[in-house]
N, C-alpha and C positions, 0 to 999 in steps of 0.2 A: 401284421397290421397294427398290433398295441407298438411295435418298434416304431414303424413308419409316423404315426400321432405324437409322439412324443419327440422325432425329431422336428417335426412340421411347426409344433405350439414353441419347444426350445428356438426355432429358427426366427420368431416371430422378434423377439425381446432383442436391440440393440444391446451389446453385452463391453461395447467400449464406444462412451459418448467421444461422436468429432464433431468441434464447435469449428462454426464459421462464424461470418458477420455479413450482415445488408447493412446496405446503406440507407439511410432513413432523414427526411427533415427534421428530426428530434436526434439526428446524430447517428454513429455505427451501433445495431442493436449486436449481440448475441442472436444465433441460433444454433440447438441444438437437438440430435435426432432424440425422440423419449422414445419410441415404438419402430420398426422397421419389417418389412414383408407380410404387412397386410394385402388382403384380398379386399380389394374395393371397400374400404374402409368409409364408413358414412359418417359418422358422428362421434363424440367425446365428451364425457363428464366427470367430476370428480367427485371422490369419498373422502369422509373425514381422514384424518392419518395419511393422504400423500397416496392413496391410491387411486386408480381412476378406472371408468369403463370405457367401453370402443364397441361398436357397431360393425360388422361386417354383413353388406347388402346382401350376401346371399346368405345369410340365415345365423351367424355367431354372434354371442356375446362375450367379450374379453374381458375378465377382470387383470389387470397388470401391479404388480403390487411388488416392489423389494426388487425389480430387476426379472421377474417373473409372471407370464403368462397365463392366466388358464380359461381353458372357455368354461362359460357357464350354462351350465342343467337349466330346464324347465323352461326356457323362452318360449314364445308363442310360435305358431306352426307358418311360416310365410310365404307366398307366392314368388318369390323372385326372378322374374319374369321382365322387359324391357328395362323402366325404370325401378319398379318395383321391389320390394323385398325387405328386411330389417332397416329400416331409416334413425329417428332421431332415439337417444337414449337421454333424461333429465333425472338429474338426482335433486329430490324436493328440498326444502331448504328445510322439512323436519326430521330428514330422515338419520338422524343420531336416534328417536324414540323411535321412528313408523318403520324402518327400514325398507321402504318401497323405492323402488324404480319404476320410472314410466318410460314405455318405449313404444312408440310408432310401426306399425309396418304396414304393408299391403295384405290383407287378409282375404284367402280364397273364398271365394262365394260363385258357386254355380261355376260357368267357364273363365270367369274373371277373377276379379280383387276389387278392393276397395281401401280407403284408407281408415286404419282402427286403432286404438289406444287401450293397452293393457296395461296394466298394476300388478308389479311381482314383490315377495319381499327377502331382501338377501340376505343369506343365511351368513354366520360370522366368518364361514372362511372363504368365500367370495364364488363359492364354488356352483352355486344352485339358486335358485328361485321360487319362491313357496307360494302359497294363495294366488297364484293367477289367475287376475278377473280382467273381463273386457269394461274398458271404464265405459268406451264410446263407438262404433261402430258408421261410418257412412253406407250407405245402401245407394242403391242404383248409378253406380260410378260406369257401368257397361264394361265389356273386355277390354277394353284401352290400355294399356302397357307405359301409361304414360301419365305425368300432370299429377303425381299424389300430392306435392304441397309435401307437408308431415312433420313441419316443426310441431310440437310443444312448448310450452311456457307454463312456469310456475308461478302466479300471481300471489302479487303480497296478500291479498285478499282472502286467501285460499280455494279461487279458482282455477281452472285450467283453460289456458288459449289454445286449440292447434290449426293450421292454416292444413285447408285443400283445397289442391289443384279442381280447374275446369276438367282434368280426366277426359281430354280432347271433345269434348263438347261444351263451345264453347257457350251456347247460347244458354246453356240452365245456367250460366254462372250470374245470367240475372232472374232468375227463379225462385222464389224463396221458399218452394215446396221443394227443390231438389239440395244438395249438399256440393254439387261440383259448383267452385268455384267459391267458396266459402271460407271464412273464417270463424268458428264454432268456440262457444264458451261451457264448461259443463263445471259442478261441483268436482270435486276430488271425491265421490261416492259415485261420479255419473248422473245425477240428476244435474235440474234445469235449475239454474239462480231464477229469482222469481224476476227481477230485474233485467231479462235479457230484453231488448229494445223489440222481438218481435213474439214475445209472451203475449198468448190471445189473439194473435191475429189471425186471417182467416187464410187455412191453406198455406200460413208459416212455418217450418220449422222450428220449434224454439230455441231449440241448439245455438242458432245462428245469433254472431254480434256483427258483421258485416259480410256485403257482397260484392260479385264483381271484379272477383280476383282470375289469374290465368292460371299462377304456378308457383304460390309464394314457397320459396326455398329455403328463406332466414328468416329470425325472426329473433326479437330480447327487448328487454322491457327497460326504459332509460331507469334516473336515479328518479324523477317524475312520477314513476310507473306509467307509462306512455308506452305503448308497443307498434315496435317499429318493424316493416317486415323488406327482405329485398324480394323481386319475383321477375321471372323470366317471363319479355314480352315475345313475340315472334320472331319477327326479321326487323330488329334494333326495335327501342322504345321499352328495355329493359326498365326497371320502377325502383325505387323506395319509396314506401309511401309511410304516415303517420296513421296506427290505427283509429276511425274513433267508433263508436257504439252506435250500431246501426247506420252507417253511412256506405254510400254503391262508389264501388272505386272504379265504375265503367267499363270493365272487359266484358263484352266486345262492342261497346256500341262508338267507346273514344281510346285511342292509341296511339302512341309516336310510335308505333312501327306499321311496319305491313305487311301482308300476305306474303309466305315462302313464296306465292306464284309471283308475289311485283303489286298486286291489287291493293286497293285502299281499303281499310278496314273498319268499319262501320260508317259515322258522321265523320270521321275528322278527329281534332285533337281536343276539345272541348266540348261541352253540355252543360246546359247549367243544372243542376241539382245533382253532377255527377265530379266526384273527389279529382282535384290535382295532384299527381304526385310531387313529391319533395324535392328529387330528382330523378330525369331519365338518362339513358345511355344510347345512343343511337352513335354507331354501330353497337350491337346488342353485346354483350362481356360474357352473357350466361351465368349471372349473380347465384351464390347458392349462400354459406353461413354468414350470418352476419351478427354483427357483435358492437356495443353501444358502449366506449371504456370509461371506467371511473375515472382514471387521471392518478391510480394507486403510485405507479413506478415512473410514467410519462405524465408528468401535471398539465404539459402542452396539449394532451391528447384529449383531456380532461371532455368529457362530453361526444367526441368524434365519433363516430360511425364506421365502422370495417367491414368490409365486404368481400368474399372472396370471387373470384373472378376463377371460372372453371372452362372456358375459348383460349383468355388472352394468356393465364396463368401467372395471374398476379393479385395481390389483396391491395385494394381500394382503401385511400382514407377522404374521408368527408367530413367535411366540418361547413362553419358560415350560415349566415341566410340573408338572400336563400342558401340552402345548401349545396355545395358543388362536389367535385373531385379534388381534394387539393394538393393531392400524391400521391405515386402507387409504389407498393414493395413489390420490390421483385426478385427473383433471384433461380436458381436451380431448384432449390426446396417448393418452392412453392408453382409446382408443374400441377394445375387440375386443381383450386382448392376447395376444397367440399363444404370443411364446418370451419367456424373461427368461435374462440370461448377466451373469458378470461380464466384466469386458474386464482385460488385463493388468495395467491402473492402477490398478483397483479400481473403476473406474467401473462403474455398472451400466446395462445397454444392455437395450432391450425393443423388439417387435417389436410394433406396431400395424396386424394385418387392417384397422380401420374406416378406417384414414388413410393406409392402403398405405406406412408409413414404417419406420422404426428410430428410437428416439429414444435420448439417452444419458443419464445424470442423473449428476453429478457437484456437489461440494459449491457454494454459493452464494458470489459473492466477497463 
């Protein structure tokens, strides 16, 4: 059994990088494999010194460091279940002194899950997890196996953003006593900023800084601190939207999409007192990481918006305004893309479901 683990973690680590190239309107990028033979691989961040974590939806935490693997002790206990299970991992931007990690998952409760946010802090050799605390917890998401949402964001401010899913119901996501459908603001101790736009109201939440979401799947905060999210509509009317504070982004009452059955779904495509998105997709792409670039290594890119496209299996770039599509990468690598991140360098690293990898894209020599 101890033999079999140790081949399994050694199989994980690409052990001779093969670089290719995409073709890109900024010119032929680099890509090259950094991780290979993940198990449904969710998310990706990095640590000081050039190592990084990984997510794997049914229950691991990867520390990779020097060409080596290892999972890590003490994660939180997960449902993984439909969509469910270990989702987004953020390394905070203090974490040279705090050494915490924040990771997302779906947390059993009763016959279901929910989506919840714990704080671990990692030990010097990548190997464990210490003090885990539940920073945040949703409640009454129902058994649904579907809709967690579950980014995080690390706010300059020293807040925390994490988006959740309608958890197939859709109608509390205009609710403000329930949590599906939500994008939630909390301290980095779990408590309420006193400032959340529905502090004191009656039968609010206060958690909550906006409503009216379906499945927001991405999410990152511009050079503004602006927080931008992508999110799965039904049947096409996929979203980017501009977060602002306290504002109803109208799932379900306004949609560019429609019912899997064909039917129209709610009013139509407008309300007024209810958010436009930025841009939609209709046919719907299945948006999940998305990623807002500095402009560090691509200056053209400077500002653009990435998205990964988890149907057509390709990353989206957006720019202009309004804001459009204004090219997509594509290629073998990017079969299923889950999360998009910049990495310290400016490179831009994605996470490939269909190829169980991470790939990185840095300029071409």
């Amino acid at each position: 059994m101890l033999y079999a683990l140790i081949c399994a973690v050694a199989a994980l680590v690409t052990t001779e990088s093969t670089a290719g190239t995409l073709r890109t309107t900024a010119g032929d990028v680099q890509i090259d494999p950094m991780i290979t033979g993940l198990d449904r691989p969710w998310a990706v961040d990095f640590l000081p010194g050039g190592a990084f974590l990984v997510t794997e939806r049914d229950g691991d935490l990867l520390h990779v460091a020097h060409g080596k693997a290892t999972r890590v002790d003490g994660v939180p206990r997960v449902r993984a279940s439909g969509q469910g299970g270990l989702l987004d991992v953020t390394i905070p931007r203090d974490f040279a002194s705090s050494r915490e990690v924040l990771l997302t998952y779906s947390k059993p409760q009763g016959g279901g899950a929910d989506t919840a946010l714990a704080s671990g802090r990692l030990n010097a050799a990548g190997t464990a997890l210490t003090e885990l605390r539940i920073l945040f917890e949703a409640t009454g998401g129902g058994r649904a196996g579907r809709h967690f949402g579950s980014r995080v964001i690390d706010a300059r401010d020293g807040t925390l953003f994490i988006t959740i899913g309608d958890r197939g119901q859709s109608e509390r996501a205009q609710d403000l006593g329930a949590y599906n459908g939500k994008i939630v603001r909390i301290n980095r101790d779990g408590s309420v900023p006193a400032d959340n736009p529905f502090v004191g109201a009656a039968g609010a939440l206060p958690e909550i800084w906006s409503l009216g979401h379906r499945n927001p799947q991405g999410a990152d905060m511009d050079s503004q601190g602006r927080i931008w999210t992508s999110e799965h509509g039904a049947q096409g009317g996929d979203e980017v939207n501009m977060i602002r504070k306290g504002r109803n982004y109208g799932w379900p009452i306004i949609s560019y999409g429609k019912h899997y059955s064909g039917k129209k779904i709610g009013e139509g495509t407008s309300r007024q007192g209810l958010e436009q998105p930025e841009h939609y997709w209709d046919p719907s792409i299945a948006p999940s990481g998305l990623l807002v670039y500095s402009g560090r290594l691509w200056p053209d890119w400077r500002g653009d918006i990435f998205v990964g496209s988890l149907k057509f299996d390709y990353i989206s770039r957006l720019d202009g305004t309004p804001l459009r599509e204004a090219a997509q990468i594509k290629g073998p690598e990017t079969e299923r893309v889950r999360d998009i991140v910049e990495a310290p360098d400016g490179s831009i690293w994605f996470v490939s479901v269909g190829r169980g990898s991470i790939y990185r894209l840095s300029p071409a020599p």
